[in-house]
N, CA, C and O atoms as a Maestro MAE file, in Angstrom:
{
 s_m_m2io_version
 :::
 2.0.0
}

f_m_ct {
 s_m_title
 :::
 protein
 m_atom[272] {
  # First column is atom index #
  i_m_mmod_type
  r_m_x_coord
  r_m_y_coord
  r_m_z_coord
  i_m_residue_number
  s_m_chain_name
  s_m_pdb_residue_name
  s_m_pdb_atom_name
  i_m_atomic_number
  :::
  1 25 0.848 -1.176 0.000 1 A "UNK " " N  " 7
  2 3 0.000 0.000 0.000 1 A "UNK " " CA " 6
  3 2 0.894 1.239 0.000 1 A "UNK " " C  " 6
  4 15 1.828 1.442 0.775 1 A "UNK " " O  " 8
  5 25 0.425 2.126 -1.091 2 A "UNK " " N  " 7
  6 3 1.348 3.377 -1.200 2 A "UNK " " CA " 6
  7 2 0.742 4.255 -0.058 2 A "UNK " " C  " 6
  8 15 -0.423 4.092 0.304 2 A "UNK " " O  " 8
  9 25 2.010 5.697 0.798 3 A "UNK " " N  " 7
  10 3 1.619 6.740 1.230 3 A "UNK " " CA " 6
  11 2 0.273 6.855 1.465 3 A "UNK " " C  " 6
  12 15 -0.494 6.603 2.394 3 A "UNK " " O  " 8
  13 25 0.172 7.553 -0.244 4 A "UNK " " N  " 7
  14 3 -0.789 8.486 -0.416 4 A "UNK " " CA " 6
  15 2 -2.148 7.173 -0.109 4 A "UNK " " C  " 6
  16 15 -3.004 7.673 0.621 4 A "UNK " " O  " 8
  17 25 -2.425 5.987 -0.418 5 A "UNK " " N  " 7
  18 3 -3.834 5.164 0.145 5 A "UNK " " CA " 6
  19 2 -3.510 4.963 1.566 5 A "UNK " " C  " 6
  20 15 -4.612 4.972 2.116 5 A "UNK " " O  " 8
  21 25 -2.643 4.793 2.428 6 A "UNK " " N  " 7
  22 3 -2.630 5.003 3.659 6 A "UNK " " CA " 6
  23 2 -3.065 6.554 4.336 6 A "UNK " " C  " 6
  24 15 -3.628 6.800 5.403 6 A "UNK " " O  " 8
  25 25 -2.647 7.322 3.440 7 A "UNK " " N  " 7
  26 3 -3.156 9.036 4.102 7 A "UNK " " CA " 6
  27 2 -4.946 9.019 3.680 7 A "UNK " " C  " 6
  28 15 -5.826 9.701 4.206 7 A "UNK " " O  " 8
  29 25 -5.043 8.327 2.923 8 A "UNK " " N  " 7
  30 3 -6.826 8.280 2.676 8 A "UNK " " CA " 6
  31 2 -7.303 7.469 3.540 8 A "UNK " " C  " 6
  32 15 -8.198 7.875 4.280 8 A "UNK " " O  " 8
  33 25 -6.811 6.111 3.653 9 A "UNK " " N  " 7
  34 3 -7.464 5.467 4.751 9 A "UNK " " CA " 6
  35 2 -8.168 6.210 6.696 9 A "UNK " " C  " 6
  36 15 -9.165 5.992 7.383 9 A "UNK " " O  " 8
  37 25 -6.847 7.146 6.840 10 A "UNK " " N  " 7
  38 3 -6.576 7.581 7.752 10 A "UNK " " CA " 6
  39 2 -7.518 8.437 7.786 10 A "UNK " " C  " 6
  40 15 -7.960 8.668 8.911 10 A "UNK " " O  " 8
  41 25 -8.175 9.230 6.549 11 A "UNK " " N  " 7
  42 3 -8.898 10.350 6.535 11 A "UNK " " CA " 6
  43 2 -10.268 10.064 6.517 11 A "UNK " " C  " 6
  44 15 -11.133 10.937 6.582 11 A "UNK " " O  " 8
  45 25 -10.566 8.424 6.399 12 A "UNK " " N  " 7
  46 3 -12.288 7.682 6.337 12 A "UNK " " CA " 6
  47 2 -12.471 8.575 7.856 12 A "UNK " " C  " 6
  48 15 -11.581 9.126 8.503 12 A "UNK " " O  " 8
  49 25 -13.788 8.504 8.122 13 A "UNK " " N  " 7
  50 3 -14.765 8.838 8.764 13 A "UNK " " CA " 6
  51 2 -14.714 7.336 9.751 13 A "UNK " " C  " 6
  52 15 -14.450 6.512 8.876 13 A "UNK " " O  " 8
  53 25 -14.798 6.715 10.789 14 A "UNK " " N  " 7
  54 3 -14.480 5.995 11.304 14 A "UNK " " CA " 6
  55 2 -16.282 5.059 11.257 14 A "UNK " " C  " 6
  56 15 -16.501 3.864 11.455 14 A "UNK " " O  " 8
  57 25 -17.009 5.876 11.013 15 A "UNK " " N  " 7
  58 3 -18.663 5.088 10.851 15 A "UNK " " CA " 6
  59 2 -18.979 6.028 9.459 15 A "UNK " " C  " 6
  60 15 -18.410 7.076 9.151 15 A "UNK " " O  " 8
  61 25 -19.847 5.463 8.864 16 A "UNK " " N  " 7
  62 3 -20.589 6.182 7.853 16 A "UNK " " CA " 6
  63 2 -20.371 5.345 6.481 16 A "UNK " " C  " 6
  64 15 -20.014 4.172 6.584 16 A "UNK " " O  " 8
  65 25 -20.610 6.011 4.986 17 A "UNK " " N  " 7
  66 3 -20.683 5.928 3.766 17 A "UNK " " CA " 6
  67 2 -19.955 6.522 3.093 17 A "UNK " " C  " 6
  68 15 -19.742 7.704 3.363 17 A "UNK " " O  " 8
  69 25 -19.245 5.826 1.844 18 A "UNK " " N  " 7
  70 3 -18.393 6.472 1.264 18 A "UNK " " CA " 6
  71 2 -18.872 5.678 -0.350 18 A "UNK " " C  " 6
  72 15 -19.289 4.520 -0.379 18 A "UNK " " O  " 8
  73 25 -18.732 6.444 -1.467 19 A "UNK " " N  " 7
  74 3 -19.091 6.188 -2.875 19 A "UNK " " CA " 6
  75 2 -18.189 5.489 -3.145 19 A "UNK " " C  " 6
  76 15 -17.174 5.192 -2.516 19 A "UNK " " O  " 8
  77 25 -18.722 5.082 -4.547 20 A "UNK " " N  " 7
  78 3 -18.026 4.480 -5.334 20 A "UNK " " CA " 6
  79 2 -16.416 4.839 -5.805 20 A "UNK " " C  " 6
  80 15 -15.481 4.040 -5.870 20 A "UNK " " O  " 8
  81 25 -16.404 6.241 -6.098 21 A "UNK " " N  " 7
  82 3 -15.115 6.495 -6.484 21 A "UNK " " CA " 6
  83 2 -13.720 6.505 -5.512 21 A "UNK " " C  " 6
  84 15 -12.591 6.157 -5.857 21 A "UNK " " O  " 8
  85 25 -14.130 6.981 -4.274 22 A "UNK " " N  " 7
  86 3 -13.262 6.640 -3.463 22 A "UNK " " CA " 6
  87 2 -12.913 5.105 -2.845 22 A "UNK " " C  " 6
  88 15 -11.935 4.771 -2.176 22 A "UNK " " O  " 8
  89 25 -13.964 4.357 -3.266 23 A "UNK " " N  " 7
  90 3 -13.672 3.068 -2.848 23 A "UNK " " CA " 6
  91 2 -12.636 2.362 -4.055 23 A "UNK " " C  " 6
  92 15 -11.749 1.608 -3.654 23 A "UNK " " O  " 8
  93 25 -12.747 2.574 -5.247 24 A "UNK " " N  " 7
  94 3 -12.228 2.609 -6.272 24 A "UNK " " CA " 6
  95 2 -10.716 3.085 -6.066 24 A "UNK " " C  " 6
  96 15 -9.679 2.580 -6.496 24 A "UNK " " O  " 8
  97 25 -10.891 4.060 -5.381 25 A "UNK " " N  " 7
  98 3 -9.105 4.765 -5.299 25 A "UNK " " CA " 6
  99 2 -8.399 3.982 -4.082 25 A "UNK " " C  " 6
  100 15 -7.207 3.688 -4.004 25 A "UNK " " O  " 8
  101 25 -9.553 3.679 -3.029 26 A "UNK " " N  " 7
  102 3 -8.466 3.169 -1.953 26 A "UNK " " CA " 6
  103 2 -7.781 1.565 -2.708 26 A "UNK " " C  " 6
  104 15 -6.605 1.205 -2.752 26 A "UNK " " O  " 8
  105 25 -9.022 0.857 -3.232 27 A "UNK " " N  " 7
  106 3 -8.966 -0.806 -3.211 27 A "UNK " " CA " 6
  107 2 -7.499 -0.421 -4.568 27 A "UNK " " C  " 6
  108 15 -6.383 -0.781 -4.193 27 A "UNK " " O  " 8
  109 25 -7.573 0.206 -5.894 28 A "UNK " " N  " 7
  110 3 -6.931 0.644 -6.422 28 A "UNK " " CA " 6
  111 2 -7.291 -0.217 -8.339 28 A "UNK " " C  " 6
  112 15 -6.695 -0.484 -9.382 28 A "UNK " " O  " 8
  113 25 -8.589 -0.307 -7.737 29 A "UNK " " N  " 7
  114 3 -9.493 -1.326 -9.434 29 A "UNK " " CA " 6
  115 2 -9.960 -0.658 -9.784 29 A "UNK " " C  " 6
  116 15 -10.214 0.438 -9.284 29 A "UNK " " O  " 8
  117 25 -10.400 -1.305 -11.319 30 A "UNK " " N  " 7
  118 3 -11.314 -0.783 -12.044 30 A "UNK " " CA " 6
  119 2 -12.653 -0.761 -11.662 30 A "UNK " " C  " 6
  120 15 -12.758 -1.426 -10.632 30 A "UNK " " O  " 8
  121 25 -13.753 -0.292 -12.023 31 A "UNK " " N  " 7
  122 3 -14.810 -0.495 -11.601 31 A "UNK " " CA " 6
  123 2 -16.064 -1.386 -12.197 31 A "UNK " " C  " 6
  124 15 -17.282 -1.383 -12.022 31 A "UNK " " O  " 8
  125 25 -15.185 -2.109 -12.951 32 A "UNK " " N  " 7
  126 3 -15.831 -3.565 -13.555 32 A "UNK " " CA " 6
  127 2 -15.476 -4.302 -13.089 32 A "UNK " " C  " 6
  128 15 -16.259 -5.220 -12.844 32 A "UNK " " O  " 8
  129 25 -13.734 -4.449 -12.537 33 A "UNK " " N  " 7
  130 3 -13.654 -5.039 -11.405 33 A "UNK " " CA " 6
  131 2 -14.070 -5.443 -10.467 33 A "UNK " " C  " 6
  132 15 -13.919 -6.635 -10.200 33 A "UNK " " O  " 8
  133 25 -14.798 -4.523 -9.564 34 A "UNK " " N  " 7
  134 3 -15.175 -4.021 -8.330 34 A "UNK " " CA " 6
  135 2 -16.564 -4.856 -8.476 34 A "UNK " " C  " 6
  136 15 -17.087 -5.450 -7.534 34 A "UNK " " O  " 8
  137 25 -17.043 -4.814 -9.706 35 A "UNK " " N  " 7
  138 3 -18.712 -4.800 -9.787 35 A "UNK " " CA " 6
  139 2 -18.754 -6.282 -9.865 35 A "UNK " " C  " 6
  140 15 -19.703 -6.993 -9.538 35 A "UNK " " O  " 8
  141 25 -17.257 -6.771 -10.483 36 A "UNK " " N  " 7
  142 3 -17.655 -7.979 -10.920 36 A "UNK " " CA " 6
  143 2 -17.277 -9.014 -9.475 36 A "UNK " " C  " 6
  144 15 -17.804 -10.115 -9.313 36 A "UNK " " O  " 8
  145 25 -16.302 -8.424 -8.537 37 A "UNK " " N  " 7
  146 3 -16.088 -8.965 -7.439 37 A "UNK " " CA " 6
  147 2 -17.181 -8.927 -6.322 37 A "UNK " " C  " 6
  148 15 -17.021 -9.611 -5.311 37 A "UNK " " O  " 8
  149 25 -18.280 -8.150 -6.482 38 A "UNK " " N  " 7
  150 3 -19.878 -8.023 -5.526 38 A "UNK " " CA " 6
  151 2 -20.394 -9.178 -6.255 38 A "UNK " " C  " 6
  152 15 -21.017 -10.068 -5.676 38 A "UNK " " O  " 8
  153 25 -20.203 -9.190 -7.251 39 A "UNK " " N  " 7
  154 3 -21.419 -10.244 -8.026 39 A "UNK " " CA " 6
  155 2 -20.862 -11.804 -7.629 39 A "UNK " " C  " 6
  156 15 -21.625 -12.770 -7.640 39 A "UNK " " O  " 8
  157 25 -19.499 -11.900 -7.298 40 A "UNK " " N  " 7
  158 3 -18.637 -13.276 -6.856 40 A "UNK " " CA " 6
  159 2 -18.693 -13.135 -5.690 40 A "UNK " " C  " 6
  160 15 -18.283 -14.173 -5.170 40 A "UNK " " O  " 8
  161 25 -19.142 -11.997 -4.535 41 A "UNK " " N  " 7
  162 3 -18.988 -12.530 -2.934 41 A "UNK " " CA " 6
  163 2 -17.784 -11.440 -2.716 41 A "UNK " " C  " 6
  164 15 -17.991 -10.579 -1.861 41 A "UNK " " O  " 8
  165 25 -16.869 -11.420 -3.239 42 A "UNK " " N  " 7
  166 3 -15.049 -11.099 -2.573 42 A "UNK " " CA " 6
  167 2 -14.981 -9.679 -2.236 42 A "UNK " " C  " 6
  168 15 -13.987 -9.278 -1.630 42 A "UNK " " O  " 8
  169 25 -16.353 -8.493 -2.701 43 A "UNK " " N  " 7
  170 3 -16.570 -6.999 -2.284 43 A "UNK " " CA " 6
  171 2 -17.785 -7.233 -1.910 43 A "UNK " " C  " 6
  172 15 -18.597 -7.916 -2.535 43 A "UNK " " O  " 8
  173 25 -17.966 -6.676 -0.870 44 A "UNK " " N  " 7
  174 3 -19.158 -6.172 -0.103 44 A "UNK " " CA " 6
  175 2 -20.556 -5.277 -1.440 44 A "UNK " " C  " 6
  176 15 -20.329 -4.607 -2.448 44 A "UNK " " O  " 8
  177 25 -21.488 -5.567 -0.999 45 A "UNK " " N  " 7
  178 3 -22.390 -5.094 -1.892 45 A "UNK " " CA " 6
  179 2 -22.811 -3.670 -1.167 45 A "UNK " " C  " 6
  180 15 -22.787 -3.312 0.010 45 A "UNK " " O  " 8
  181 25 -23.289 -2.887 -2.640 46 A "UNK " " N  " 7
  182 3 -23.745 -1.423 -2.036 46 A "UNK " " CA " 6
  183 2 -25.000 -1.327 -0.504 46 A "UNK " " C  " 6
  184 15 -25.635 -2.165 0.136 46 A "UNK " " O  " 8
  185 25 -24.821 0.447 -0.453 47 A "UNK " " N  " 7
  186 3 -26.254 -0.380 0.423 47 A "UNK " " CA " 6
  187 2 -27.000 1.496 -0.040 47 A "UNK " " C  " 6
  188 15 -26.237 2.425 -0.307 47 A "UNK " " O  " 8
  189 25 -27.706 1.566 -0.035 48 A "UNK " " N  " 7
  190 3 -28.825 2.445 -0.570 48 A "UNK " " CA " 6
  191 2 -28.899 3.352 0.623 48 A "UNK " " C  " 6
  192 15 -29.102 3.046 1.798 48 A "UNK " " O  " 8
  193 25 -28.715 4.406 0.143 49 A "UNK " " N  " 7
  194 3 -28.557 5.475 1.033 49 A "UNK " " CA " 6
  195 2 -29.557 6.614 0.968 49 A "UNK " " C  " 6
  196 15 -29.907 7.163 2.012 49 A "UNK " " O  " 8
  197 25 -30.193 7.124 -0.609 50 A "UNK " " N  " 7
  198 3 -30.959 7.549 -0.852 50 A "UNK " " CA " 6
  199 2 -31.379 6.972 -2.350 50 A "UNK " " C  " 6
  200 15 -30.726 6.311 -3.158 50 A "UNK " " O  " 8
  201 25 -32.902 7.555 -2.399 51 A "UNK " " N  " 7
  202 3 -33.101 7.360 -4.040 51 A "UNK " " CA " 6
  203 2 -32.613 6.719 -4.894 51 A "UNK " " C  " 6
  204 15 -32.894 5.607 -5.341 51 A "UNK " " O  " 8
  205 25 -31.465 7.800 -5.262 52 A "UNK " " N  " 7
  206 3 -30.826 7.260 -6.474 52 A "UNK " " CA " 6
  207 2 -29.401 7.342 -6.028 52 A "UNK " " C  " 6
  208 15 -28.528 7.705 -6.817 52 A "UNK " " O  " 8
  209 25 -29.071 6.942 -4.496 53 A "UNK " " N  " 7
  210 3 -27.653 7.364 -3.982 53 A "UNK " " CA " 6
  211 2 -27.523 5.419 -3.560 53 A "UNK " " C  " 6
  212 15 -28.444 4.693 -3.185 53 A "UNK " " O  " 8
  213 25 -26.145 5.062 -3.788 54 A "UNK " " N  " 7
  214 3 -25.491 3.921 -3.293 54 A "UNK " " CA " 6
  215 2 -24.073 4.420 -2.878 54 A "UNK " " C  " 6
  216 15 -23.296 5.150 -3.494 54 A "UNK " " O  " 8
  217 25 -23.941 3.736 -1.487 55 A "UNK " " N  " 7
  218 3 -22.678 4.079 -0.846 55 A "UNK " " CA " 6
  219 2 -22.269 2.208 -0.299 55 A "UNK " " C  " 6
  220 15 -22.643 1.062 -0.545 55 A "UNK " " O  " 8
  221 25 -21.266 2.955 0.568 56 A "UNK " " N  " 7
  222 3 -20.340 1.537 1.038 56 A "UNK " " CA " 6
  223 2 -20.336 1.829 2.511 56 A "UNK " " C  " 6
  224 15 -20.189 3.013 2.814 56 A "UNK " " O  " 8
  225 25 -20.469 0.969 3.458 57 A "UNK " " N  " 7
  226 3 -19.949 1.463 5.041 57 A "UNK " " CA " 6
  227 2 -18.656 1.090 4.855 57 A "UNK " " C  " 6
  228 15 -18.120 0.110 4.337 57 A "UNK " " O  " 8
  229 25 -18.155 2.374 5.545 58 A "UNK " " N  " 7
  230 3 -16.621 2.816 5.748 58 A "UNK " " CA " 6
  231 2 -16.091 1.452 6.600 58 A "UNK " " C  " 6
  232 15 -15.078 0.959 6.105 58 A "UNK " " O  " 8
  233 25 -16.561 0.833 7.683 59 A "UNK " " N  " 7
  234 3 -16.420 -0.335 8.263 59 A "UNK " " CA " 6
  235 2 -15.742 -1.529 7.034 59 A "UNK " " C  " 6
  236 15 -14.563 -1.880 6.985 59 A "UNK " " O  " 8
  237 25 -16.609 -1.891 6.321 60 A "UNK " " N  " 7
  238 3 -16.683 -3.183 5.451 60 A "UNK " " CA " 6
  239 2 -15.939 -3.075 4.586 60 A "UNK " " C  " 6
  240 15 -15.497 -4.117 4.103 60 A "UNK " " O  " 8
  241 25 -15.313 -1.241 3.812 61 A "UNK " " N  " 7
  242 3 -14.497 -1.052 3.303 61 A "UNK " " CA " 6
  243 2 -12.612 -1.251 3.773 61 A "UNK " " C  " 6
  244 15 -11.670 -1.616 3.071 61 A "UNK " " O  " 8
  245 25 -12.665 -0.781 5.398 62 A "UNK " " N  " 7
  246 3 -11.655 -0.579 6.090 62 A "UNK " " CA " 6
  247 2 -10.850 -2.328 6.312 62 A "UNK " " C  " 6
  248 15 -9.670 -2.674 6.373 62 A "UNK " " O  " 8
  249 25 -11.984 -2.997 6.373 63 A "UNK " " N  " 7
  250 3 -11.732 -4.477 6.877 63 A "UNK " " CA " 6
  251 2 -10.911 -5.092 5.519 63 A "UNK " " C  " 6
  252 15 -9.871 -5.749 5.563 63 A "UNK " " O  " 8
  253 25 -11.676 -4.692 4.283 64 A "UNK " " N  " 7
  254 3 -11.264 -5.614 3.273 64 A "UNK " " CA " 6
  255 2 -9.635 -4.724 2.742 64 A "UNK " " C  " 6
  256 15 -8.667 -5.404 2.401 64 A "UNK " " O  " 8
  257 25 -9.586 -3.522 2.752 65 A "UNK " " N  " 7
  258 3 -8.748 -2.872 2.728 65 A "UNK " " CA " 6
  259 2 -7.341 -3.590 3.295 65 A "UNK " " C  " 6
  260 15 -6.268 -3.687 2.700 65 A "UNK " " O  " 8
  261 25 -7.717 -4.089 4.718 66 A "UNK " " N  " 7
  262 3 -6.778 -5.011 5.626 66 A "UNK " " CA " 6
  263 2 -6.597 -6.192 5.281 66 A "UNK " " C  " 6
  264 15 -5.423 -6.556 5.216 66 A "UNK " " O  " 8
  265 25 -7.379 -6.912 5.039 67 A "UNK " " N  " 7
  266 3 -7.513 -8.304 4.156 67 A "UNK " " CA " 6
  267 2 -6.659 -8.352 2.617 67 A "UNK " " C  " 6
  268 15 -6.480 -9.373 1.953 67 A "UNK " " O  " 8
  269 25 -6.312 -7.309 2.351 68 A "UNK " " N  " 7
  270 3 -5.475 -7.238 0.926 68 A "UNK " " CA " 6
  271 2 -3.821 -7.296 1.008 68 A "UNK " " C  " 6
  272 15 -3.150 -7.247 -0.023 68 A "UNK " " O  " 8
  :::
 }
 m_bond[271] {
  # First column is bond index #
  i_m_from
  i_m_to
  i_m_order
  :::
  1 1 2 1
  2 2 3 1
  3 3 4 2
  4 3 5 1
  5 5 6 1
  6 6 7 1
  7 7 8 2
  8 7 9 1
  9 9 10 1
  10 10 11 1
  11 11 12 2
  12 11 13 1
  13 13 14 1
  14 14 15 1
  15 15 16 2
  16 15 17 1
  17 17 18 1
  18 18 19 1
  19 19 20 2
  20 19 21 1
  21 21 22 1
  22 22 23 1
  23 23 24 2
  24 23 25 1
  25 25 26 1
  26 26 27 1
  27 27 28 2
  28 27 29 1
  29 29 30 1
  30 30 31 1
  31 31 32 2
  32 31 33 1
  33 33 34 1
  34 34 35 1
  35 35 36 2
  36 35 37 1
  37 37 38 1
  38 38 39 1
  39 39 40 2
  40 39 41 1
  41 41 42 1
  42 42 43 1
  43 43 44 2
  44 43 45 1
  45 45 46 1
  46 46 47 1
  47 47 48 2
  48 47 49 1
  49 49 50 1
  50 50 51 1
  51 51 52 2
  52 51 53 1
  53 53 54 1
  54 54 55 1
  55 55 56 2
  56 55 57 1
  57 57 58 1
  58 58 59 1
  59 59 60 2
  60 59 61 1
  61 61 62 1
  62 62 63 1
  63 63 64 2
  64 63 65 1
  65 65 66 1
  66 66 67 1
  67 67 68 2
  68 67 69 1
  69 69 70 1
  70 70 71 1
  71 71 72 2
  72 71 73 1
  73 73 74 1
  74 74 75 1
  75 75 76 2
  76 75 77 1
  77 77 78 1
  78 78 79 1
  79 79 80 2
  80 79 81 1
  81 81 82 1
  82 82 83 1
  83 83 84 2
  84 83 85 1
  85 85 86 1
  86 86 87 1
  87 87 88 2
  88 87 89 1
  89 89 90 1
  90 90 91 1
  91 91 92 2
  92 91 93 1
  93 93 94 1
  94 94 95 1
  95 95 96 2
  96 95 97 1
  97 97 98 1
  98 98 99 1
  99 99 100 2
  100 99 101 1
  101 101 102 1
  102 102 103 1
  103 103 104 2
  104 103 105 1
  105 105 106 1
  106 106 107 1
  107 107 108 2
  108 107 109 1
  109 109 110 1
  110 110 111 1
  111 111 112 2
  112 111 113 1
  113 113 114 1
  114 114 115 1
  115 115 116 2
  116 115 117 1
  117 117 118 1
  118 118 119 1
  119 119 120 2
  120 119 121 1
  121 121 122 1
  122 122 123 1
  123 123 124 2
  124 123 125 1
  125 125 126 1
  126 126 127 1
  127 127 128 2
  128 127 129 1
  129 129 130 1
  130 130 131 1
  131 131 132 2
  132 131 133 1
  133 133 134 1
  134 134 135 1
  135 135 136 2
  136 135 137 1
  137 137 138 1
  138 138 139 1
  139 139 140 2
  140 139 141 1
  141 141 142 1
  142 142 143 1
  143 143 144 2
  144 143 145 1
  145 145 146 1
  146 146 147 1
  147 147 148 2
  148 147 149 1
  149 149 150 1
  150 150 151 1
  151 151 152 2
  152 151 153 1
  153 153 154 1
  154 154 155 1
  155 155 156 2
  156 155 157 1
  157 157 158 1
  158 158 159 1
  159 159 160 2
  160 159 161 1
  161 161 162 1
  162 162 163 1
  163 163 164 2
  164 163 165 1
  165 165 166 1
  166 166 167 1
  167 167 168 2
  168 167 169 1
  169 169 170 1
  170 170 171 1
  171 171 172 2
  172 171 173 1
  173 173 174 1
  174 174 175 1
  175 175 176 2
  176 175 177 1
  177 177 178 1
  178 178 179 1
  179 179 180 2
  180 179 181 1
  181 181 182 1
  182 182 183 1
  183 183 184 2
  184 183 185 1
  185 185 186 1
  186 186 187 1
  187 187 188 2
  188 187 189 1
  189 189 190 1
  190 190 191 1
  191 191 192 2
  192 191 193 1
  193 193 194 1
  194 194 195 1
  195 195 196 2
  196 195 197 1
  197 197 198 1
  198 198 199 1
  199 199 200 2
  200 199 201 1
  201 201 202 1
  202 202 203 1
  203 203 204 2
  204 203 205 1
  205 205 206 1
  206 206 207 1
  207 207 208 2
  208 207 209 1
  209 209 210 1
  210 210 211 1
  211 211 212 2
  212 211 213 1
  213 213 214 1
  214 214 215 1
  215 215 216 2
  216 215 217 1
  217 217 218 1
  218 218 219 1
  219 219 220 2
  220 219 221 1
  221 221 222 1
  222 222 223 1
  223 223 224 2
  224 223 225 1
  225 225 226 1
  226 226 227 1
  227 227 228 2
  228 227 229 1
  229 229 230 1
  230 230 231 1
  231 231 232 2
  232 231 233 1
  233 233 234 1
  234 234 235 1
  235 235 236 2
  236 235 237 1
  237 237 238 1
  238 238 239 1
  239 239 240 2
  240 239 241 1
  241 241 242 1
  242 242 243 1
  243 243 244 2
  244 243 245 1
  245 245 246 1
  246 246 247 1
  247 247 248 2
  248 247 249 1
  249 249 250 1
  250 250 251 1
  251 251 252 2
  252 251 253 1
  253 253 254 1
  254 254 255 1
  255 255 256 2
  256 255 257 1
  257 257 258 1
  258 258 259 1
  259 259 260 2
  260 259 261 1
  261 261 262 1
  262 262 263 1
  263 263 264 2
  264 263 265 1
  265 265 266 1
  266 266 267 1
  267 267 268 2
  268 267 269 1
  269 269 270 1
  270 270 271 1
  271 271 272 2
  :::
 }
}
């Protein structure tokens, strides 16, 4: 893990939601990647936050982050 994804990690919100794109920058995939690893189990699936809003808990992100 470079610096700069350790200085982001550090900067999550310790509870809450975070989008797609930053989950994208920490894990460091594409986002067909990403989509195609929810659909196999190995990423956590979105969770609906509003309407037309999908986020990630910062939790489930932080864990797999560690798991890598």
């Amino acid at each position: 893990m470079s610096e700069n994804e350790e200085l982001i990690i550090e900067e999550l919100p310790k509870s809450g939601y975070i989008r797609l794109p930053e989950v994208l920058k920490l894990l460091g995939i594409s986002r067909s990647t990403f989509y195609a690893g929810i659909k196999s189990g190995k990423y956590p699936a979105p969770v609906r936050i509003g309407k037309r809003i999908s986020g990630w808990r910062v939790e489930e992100i932080r864990k797999l982050n560690k798991n890598l």
